[in-house]
N, C-alpha and C positions, 0 to 999 in steps of 0.2 A: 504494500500500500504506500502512496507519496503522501509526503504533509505537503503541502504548500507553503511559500512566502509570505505572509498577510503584509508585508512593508508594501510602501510605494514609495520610490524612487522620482527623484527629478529629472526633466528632462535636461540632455545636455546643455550645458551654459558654454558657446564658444566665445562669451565675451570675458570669462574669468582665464587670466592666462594658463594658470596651474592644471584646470582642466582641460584648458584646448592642450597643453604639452600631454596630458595624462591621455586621452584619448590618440592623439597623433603616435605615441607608443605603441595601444594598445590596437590599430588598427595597422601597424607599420606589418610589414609580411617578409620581406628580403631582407637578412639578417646586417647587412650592412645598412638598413632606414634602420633596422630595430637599435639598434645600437647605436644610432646618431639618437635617435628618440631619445632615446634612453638617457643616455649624458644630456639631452636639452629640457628632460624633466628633473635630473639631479641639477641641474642648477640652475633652474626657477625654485625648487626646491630651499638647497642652498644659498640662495639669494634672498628669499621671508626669511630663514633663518637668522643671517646674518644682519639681515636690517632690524631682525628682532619683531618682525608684523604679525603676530601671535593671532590675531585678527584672522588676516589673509589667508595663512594655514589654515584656522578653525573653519572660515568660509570655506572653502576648498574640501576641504573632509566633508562636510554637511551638503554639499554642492554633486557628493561621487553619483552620479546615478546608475550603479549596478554595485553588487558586492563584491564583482572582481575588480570592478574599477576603486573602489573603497580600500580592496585588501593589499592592492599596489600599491597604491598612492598611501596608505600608511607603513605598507615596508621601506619606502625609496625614505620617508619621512623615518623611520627608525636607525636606517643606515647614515640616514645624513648626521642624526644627530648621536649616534654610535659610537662611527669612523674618524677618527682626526683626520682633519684635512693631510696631514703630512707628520712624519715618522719619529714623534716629540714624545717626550714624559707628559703625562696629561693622567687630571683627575677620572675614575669611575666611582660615580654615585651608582647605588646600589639599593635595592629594596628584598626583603625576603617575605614574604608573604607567608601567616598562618591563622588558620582557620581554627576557633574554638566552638565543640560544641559543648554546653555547660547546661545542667539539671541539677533543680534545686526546691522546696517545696514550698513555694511562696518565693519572695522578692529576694535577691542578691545582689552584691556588690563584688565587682573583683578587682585589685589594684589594675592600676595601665602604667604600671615600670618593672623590667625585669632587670637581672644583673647581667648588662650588655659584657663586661670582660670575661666571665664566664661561657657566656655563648659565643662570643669571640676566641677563647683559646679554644673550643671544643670546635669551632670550622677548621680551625687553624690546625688541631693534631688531626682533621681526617683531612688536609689535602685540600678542603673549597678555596680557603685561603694561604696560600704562600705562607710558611714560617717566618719570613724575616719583613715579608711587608709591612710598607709602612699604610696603617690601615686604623681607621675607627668608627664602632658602631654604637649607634646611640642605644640609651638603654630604655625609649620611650613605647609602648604600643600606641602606635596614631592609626586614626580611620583614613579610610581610604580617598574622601573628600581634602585631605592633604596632600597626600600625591600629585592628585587632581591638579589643584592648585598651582603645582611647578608645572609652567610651561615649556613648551621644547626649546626655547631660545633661553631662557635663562639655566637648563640644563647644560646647554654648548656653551657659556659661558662659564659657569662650573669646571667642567672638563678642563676651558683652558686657565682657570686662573686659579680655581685650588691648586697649591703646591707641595702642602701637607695635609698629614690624614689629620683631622680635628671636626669637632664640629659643622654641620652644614651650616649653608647662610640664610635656609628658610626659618621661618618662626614653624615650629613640631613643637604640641603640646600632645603630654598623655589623653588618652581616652579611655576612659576605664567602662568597663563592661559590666551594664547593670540591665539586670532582666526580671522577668517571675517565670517560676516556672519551669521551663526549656527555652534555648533558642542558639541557635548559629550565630555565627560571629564573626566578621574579618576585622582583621589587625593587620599591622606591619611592623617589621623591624626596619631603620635607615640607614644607612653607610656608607664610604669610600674611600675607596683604596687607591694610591697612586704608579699607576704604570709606567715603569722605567721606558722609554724607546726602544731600550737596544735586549729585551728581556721577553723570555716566554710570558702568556695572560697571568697575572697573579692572584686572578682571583676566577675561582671557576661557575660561568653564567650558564644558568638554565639547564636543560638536561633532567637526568632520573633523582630522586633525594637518595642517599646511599645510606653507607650504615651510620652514618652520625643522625640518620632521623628519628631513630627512636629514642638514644641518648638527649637530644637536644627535645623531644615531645615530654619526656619526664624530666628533666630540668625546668623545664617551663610549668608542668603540671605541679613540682617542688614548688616553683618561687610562689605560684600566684593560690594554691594552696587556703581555705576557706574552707570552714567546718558547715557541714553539711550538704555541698557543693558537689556534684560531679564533673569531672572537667576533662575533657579528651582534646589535646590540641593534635593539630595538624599542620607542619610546617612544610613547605614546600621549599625549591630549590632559592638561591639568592638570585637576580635578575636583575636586568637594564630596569633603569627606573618605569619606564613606558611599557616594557612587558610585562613588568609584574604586578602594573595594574590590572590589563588584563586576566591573568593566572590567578589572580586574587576572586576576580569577580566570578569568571565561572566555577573555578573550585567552590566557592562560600553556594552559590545556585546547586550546583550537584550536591554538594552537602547534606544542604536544605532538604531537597529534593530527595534523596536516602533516610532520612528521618523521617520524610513526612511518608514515603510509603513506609515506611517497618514500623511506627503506630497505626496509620490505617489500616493494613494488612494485617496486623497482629489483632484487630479491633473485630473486622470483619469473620475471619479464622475463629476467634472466639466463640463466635456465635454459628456454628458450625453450618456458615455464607460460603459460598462461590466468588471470589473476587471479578471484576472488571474492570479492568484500566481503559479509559479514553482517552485521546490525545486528538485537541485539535491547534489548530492557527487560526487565529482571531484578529480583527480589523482593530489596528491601533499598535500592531508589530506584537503581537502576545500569542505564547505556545500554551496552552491550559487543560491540564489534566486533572481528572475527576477517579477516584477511587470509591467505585460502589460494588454492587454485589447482583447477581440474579435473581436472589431472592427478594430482595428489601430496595422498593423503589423508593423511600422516602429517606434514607441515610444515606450520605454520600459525602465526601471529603475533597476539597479544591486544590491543586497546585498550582501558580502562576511563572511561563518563565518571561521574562521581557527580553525580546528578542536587543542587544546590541550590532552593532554595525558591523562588528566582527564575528557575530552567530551565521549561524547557518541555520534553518529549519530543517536538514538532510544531519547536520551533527545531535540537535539534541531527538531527534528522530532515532538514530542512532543508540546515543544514550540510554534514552528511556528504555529501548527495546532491552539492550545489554543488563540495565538493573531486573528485569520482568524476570526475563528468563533467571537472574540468579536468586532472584525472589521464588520461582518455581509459579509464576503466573501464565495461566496456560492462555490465558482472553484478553487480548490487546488490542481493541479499535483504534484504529486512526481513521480520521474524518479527511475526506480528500476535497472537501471546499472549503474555501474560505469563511468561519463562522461571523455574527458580528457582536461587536464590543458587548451590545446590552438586552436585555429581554423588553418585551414588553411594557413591564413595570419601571423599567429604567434602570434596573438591576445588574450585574454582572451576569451576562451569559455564560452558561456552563454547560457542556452535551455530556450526560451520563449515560449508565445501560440502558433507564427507561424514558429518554427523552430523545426524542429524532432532532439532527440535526438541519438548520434551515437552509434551504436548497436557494440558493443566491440567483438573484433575476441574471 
């Protein structure tokens, strides 16, 4: 079965330069245009960057109208702001992203600082980061709306003008993590390390989390430690600042999304129910799944994902399937039209087992 897109794209803008270079690429066919394209998107590219028009970029991203055109034009934009221009000692700011799921019965509190030199020597004796580099990681959990915040020009300024590891130059305040009940969580850890020139990467980006992940999940589960609390953290690799927002966001959505089926599915199972997963695409960029049962058409449980620029409807289609089957659910509708945003009442639409989905004019 296919999910569909619910996004709608804009149409091409060839008065926005970035786009007409982005398209000129992306239709170039003889691998000598491709390659002229190519360098004449990397610096238009490199050229907002450098004048610092944070603006002009964000226009441009918001402007891609296809996801491939969206997933280019933020690679060439990841490389630009990556790659040093030329073969120099230059700063790597860094993000490591982790996700905490925490249970508790009633209201919690859980600090937002951990002891960054500890989780720095334990990168450091498994190899992410260089032993002798010169490297420092704050010991704040910030939300992800911080991240956010650094633009990619003031990143490539970073790069060139930290010279030692200390302190970033953003304002990063803690964020502490208060909920009732249950609930998913992303954090961040912050940091950079300074890349000699003439030296292998010293610090290792992205890729699989190795064996320091489950040391560094019970260190953190150690510091931040609260009576009565359950706390399972989840840390993920260290990363470019801009990728790891990314990895933030979907890992914390799959998360979520693994919680909320293993309570509904353990809810419905209880009552010795038939599961049914629905999966549809909804008008307004939203993937939304309903966990009901064949027997009980009046209990049903909601998931929402919001589709980002860089989802795919074919990835979390994927996804969901992959959890089903290890969940051991044998009945997985996917809705192959486009559903819309609201009901009748003005409500959140939702297609369960016992509700037909609406057939779009």
């Amino acid at each position: 079965m296919y999910l569909p897109d619910p996004r709608l794209y804009p149409r091409v803008n060839a008065k926005n330069p970035v786009i007409r270079s982005l398209m000129a690429f992306l239709t170039a066919s003889e691998p000598a245009d491709v390659q002229q394209k190519r360098e004449a998107l990397n610096g238009v590219v490199g050229e907002l960057l450098m004048t610092g028009d944070h603006y002009g970029l964000n226009g441009a991203l918001t402007q891609a109208p296809t996801l491939e055109a969206y997933k280019v034009l933020w690679q060439t934009l990841r490389n630009a702001v990556e790659t040093p221009a030329q073969a120099i000692d230059h700063a790597v700011p860094f993000a490591l992203p982790i996700v905490f799921v925490a249970g508790h019965k009633g209201e919690a509190r859980l600090a937002g600082e951990i002891d960054a030199d500890a989780v720095l020597a334990l990168l450091r004796e498994h190899g992410v980061i260089a032993g002798d580099t010169d490297a420092w990681l704050g010991g704040a959990l910030i939300g992800a709306e911080q991240l956010a915040a650094v633009n990619p020009a003031q990143l490539v300024r970073w790069q060139e003008t930290i010279t030692s590891a200390g302190s970033l130059p953003g304002e990063f305040s803690a964020a502490p993590i208060t909920f009732k009940d249950e609930g998913v969580f992303l954090r961040y850890l912050v940091g950079v390390a300074i890349q000699p020139a003439d030296a292998a990467p010293v610090i290792r980006l992205g890729g699989a989390v190795g064996s320091w992940g489950m040391p560094l999940a019970q260190l953190l589960s150690d510091t931040l430690k609260t009576p009565g609390v359950t706390l399972f953290p989840i840390p993920r690799v260290p990363q470019s600042w801009l990728a790891a927002q990314e990895t933030g966001r979907v890992t914390v959505l799959e998360t979520r999304l693994q919680v909320a089926a293993s309570n509904a599915l353990r809810s419905i199972r209880s009552k010795g129910r038939t599961p049914v997963i629905t999966m549809a695409a909804h008008e307004g960029g939203e993937i939304r799944l309903t966990f009901s049962s064949r027997e009980d058409a009046e209990r049903w449980e909601g998931y929402v994902w919001p589709l980002a620029p860089l989802d795919s409807a074919e990835q979390v289609h994927a996804f969901v399937q992959g959890l089903m089957q290890e969940c051991q659910v044998d009945e997985v509708r996917v809705i192959e039209t486009i559903q819309p945003d609201l009901d009748t009442d003005g409500l959140p639409f939702f297609v369960t087992a016992h509700t037909k989905p609406v057939q779009q004019q």
